[in-house]
C-alpha positions as CSV (number, residue, x, y, z in Angstrom):
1,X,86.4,254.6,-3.5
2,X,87.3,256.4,-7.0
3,X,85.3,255.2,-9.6
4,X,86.1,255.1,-13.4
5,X,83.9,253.8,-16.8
6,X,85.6,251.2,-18.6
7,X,84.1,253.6,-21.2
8,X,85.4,256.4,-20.0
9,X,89.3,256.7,-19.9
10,X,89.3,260.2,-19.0
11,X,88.0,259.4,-15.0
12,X,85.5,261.9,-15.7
13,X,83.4,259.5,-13.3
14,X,86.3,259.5,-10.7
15,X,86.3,263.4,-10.4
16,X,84.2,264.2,-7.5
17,X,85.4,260.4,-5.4
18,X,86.7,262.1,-2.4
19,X,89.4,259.4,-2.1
20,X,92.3,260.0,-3.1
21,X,93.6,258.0,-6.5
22,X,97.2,256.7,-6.3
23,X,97.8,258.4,-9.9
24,X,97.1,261.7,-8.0
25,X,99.5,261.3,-4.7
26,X,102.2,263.0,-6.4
27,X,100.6,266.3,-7.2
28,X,98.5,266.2,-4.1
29,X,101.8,266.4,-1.9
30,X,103.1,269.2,-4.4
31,X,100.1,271.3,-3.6
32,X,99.9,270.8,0.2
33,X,100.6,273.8,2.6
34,X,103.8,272.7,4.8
35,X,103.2,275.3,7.7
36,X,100.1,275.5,9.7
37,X,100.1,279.2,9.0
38,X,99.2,278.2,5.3
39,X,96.6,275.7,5.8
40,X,93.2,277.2,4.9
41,X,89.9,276.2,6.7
42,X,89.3,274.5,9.6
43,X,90.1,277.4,12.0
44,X,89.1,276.4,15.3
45,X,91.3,273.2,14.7
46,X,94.2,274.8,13.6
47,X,93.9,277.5,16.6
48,X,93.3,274.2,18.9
49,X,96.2,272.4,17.3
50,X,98.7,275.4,17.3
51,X,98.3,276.2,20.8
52,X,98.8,272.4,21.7
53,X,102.3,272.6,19.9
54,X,103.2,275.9,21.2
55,X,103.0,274.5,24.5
56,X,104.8,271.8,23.9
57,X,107.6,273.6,22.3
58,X,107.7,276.0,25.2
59,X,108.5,272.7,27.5
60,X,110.6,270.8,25.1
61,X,108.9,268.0,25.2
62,X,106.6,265.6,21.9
63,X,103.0,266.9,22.5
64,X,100.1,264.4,23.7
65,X,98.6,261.9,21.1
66,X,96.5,263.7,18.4
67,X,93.2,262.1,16.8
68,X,92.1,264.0,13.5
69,X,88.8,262.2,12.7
70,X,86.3,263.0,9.5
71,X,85.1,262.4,5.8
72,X,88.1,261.8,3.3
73,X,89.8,264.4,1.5
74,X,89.7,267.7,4.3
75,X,93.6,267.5,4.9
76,X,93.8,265.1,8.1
77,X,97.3,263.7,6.2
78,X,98.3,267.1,5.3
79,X,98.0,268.0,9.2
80,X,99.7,265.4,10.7
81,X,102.5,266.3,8.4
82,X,102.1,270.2,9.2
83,X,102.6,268.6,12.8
84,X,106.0,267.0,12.3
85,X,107.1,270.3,10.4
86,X,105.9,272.9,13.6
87,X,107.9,270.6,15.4
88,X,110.6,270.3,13.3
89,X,110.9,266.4,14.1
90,X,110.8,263.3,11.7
91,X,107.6,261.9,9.8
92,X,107.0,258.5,9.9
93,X,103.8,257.3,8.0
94,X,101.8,253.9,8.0
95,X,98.4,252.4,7.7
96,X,96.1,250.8,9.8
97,X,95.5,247.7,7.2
98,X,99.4,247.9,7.2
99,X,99.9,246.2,10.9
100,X,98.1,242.8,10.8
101,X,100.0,241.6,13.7
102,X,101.7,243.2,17.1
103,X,104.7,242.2,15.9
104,X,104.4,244.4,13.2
105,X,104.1,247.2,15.4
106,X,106.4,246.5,17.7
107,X,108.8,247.2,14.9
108,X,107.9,249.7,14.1
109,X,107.7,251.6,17.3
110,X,111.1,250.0,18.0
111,X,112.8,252.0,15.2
112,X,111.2,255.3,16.1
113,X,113.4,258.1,17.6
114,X,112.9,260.5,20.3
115,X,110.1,262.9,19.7
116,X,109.5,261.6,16.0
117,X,106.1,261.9,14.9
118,X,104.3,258.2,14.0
119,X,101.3,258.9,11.4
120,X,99.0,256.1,11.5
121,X,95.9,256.3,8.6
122,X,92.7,254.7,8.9
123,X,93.7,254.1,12.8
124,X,90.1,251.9,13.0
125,X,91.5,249.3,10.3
126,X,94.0,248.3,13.2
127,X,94.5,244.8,13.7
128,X,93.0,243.8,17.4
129,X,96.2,242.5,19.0
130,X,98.2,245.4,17.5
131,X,96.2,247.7,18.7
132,X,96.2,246.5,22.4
133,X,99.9,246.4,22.4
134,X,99.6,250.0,21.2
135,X,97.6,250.9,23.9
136,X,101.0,250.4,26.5
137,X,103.1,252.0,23.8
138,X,101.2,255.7,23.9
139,X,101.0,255.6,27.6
140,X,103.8,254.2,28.8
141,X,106.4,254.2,26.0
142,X,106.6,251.0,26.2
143,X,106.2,247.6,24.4
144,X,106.0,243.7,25.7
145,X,107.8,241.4,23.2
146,X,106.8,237.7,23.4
147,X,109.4,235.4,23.1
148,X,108.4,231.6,22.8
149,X,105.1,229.9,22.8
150,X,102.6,228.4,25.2
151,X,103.6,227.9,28.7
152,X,107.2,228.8,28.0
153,X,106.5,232.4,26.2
154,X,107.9,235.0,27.7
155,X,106.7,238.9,28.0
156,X,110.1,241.1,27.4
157,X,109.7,244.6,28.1
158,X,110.9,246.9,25.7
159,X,111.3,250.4,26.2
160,X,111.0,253.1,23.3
161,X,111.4,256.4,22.9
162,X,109.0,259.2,24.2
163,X,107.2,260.0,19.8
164,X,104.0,261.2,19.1
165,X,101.2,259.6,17.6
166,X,98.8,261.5,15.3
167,X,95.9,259.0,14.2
168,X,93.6,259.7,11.5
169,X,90.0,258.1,10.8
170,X,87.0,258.1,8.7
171,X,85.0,256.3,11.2
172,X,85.9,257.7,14.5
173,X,82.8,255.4,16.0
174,X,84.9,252.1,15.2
175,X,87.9,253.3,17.6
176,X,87.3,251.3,20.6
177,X,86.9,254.0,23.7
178,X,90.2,252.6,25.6
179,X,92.1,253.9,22.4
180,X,90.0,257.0,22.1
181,X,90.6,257.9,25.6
182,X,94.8,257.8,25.1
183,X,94.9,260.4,22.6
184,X,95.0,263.9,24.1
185,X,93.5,265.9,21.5
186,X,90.9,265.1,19.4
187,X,89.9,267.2,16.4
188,X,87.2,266.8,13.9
189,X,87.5,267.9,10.5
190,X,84.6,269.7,8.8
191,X,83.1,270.5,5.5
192,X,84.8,273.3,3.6
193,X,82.5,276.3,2.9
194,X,82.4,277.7,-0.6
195,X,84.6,280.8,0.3
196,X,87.7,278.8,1.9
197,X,87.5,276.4,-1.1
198,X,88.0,279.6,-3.4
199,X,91.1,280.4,-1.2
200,X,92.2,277.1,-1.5
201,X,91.7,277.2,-5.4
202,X,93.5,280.3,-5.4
203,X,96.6,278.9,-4.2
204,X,97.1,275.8,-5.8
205,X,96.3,278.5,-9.1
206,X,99.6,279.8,-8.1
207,X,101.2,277.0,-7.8
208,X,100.2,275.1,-10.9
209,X,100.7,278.3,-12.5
210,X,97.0,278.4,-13.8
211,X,95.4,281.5,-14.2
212,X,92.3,281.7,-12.5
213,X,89.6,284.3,-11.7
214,X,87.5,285.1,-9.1
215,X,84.3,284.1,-10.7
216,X,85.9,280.3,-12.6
217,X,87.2,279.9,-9.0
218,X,83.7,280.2,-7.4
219,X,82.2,278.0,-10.3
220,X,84.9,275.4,-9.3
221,X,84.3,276.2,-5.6
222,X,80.2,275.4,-5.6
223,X,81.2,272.2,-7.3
224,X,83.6,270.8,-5.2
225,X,81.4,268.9,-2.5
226,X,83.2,270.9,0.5
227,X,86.4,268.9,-0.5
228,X,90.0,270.8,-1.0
229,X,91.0,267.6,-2.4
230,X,87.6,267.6,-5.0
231,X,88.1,271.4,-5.7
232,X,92.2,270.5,-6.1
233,X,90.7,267.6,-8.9
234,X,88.0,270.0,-10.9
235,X,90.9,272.7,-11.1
236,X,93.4,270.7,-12.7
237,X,90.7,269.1,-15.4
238,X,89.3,272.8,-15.9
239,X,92.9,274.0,-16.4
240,X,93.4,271.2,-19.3
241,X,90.2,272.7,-20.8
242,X,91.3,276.1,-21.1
243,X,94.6,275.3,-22.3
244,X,92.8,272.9,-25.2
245,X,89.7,274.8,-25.6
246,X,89.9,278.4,-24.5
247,X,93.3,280.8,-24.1
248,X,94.1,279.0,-21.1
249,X,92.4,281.6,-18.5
250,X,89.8,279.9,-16.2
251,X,86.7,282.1,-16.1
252,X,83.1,280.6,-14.9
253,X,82.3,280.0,-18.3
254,X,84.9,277.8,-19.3
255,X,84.7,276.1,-15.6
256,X,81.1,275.5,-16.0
257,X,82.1,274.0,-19.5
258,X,84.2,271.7,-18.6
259,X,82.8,270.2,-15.7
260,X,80.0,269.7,-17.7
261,X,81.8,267.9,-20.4
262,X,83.1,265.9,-17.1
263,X,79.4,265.6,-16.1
264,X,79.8,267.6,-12.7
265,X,76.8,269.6,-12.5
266,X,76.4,272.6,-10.6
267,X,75.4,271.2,-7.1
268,X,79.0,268.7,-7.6
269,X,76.2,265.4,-8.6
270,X,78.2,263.4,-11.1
271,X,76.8,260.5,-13.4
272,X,75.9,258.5,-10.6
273,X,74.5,260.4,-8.2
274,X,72.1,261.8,-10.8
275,X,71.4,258.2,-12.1
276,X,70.1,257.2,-8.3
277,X,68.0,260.8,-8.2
278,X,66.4,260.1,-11.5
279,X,65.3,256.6,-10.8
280,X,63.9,257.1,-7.1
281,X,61.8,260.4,-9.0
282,X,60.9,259.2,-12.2
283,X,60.4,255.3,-11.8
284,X,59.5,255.1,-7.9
285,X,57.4,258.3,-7.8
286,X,60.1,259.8,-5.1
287,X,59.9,256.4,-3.0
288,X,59.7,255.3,-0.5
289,X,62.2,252.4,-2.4
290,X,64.4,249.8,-0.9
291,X,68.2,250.2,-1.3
292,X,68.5,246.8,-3.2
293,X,65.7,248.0,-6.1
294,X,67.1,251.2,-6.4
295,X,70.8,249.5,-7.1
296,X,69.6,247.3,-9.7
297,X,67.5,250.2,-11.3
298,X,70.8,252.2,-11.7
299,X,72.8,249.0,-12.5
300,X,75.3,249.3,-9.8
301,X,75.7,247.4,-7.5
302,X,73.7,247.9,-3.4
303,X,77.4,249.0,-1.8
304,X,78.2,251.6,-4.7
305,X,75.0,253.0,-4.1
306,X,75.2,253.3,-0.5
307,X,79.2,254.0,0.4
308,X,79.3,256.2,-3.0
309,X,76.5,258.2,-4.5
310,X,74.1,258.1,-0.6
311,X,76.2,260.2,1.6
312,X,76.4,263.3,-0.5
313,X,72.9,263.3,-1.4
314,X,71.6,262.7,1.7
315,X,74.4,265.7,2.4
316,X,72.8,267.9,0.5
317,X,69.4,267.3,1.6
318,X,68.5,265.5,-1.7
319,X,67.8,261.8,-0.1
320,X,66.0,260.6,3.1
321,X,67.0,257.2,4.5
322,X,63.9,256.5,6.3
323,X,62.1,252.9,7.7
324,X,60.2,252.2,4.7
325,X,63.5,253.0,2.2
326,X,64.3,256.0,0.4
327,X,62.7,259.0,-0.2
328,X,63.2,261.8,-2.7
329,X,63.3,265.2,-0.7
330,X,61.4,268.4,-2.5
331,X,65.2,269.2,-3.5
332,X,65.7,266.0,-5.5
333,X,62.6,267.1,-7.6
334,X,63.5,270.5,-7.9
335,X,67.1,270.0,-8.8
336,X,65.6,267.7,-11.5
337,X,63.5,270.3,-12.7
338,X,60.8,268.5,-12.2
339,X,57.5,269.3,-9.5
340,X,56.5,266.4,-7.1
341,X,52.5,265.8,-7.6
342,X,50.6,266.1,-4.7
343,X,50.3,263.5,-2.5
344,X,54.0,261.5,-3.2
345,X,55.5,262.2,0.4
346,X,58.3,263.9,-0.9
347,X,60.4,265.6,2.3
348,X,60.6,269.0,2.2
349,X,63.8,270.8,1.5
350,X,66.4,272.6,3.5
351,X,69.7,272.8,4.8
352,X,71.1,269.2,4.9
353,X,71.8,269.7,8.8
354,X,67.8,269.9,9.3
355,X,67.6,267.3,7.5
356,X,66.2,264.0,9.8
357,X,68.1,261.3,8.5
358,X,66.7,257.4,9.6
359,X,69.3,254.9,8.5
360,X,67.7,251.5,7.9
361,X,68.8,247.9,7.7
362,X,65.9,246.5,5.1
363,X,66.6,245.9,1.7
């Protein structure tokens, strides 16, 4: 969820929310690669993916059901429309909170044509009944239309076209395993590293015309959150800097100035996420604090805290979620420039996949 100040119309808060904002749909689709070829990152995925449409090229026939599953903003939309382009077949593009009944979907698939490729976003959002009639639809290219109701409803058959479905999902655990199972390639996205979110930098540089140099692109790059779509954001704010501020050339000075006039610090924590850090360290003593306290102590409210500002920091090895609440690691304190005193049961620091994370349920 994006997230803007009523006192801040500039968004600044909004800049490192790896949802999209409908304001920034348009020039999102400008900048996406249209060829596989041109996607950057994710490698093994896009050598998995183009061997899967190769083949089905070769035999002239839609490819098997493709799941893309993973964290917002790593290009699961831009891939399922890289997908209709390698195959050179129709897009069609929907939502899972979009089909609330099966006849919705039974519409829909009704109207598809041969081979077309069906995009479905946030698959897990699915209404139940929809999604068991969509069950008979990917394996048997079919759907069963009821006509009346109660004892004299009837179950017409309808058959539609052989079309492939690419689903795409934040929470790949919410897919129920019979729909898992129908899709015959599964692919999850990945974090970006720092060097593939430079390439990606550099070529949306080129095509927003911005000039950009190696080093402002690797200050935009170690800010970005391992997010094209973050790095995408900073670049475009950095480039209004430079044109206002500077003579329009991005270097890692003017980067690192104007993200933090944007309050994007060099480890990508925003307002928030340093507001949550400073109270666990500074009020709590490093924790352990329930979820709940720590919410209030920021002023947001316990959802922000845990859907927004939680899963980066615990990310990047910042935050433990353990029984007794959360704890500050060694890297919180650090980062704040500060020293935990003996004694606190800080975690130590390290990479974020060492990292033993405990989810809890308390307050």
């Amino acid at each position: 969820m994006a997230r803007q100040s009523h006192d801040d119309p500039a968004g600044a808060e909004s800049l490192v929310a790896a949802e999209a904002a409908v304001d920034e749909q348009e020039i999102e689709a400008a900048l996406r690669p249209k060829r596989l070829g041109e996607f950057v990152g994710q490698q093994r995925v896009r050598e998995q993916l183009s061997l899967v449409l190769d083949a089905a090229k070769l035999r002239n026939r839609p490819p098997d059901h493709l799941l893309l599953s993973g964290p917002p903003g790593l290009g699961k939309t831009t891939l399922a429309m890289i997908v209709a382009a390698e195959l050179g077949m129709p897009l069609r593009v929907t939502s899972g909170p979009a089909i609330q009944h099966a006849g919705d979907l039974a519409a829909l698939l009704s109207s598809l044509s041969e081979g077309e490729v069906l995009f479905l976003d946030e698959i897990h959002r699915m209404a139940r009944p929809a999604e068991e009639m969509l069950y008979i639809a990917m394996e048997d290219f079919r759907v069963d239309v009821v006509v009346g109701k109660g004892a004299g409803a009837t179950a017409i058959p309808l058959e539609i076209p052989p079309f492939t479905l690419v689903g795409a999902t934040t929470r790949a655990g919410l897919l129920p395993g019979p729909l898992r199972d129908r899709f015959g390639f599964t692919a999850h996205m990945d974090f970006y590293s720092p060097a593939e979110l430079e390439q990606v930098l550099r070529r949306s540089a080129g095509l927003l015309d911005v000039p950009l140099d190696r080093d402002g692109g690797a200050e935009i790059a170690g800010r970005s959150r391992g997010t094209p779509r973050i790095a995408n954001r900073l670049l475009r704010r950095v480039r209004d800097y430079a044109q206002v501020r500077a003579d329009g050339v991005v270097t890692a000075d003017v980067a690192a100035a104007a993200l933090t006039l944007y309050d994007v610090d060099e480890a990508g924590l925003d307002r928030l996420d340093r507001a949550v850090l400073d109270a666990l360290v500074r009020r709590f003593g490093g924790g352990p604090v329930g979820l709940s306290t720590l919410a209030v102590a920021v002023g947001e409210e316990t959802e922000t805290v845990e859907e927004v500002a939680e899963p980066f920091l615990v990310r990047a090895g910042l935050l433990a979620r353990t029984p007794r609440g959360r704890v500050a690691t060694t890297a919180a304190w650090s980062h704040l420039g500060l020293v935990p005193p003996p004694g606190n049961g800080a975690l130590g620091s390290g990479s974020s996949a060492a990292q033993p994370v405990l989810f809890d349920n308390s307050p």
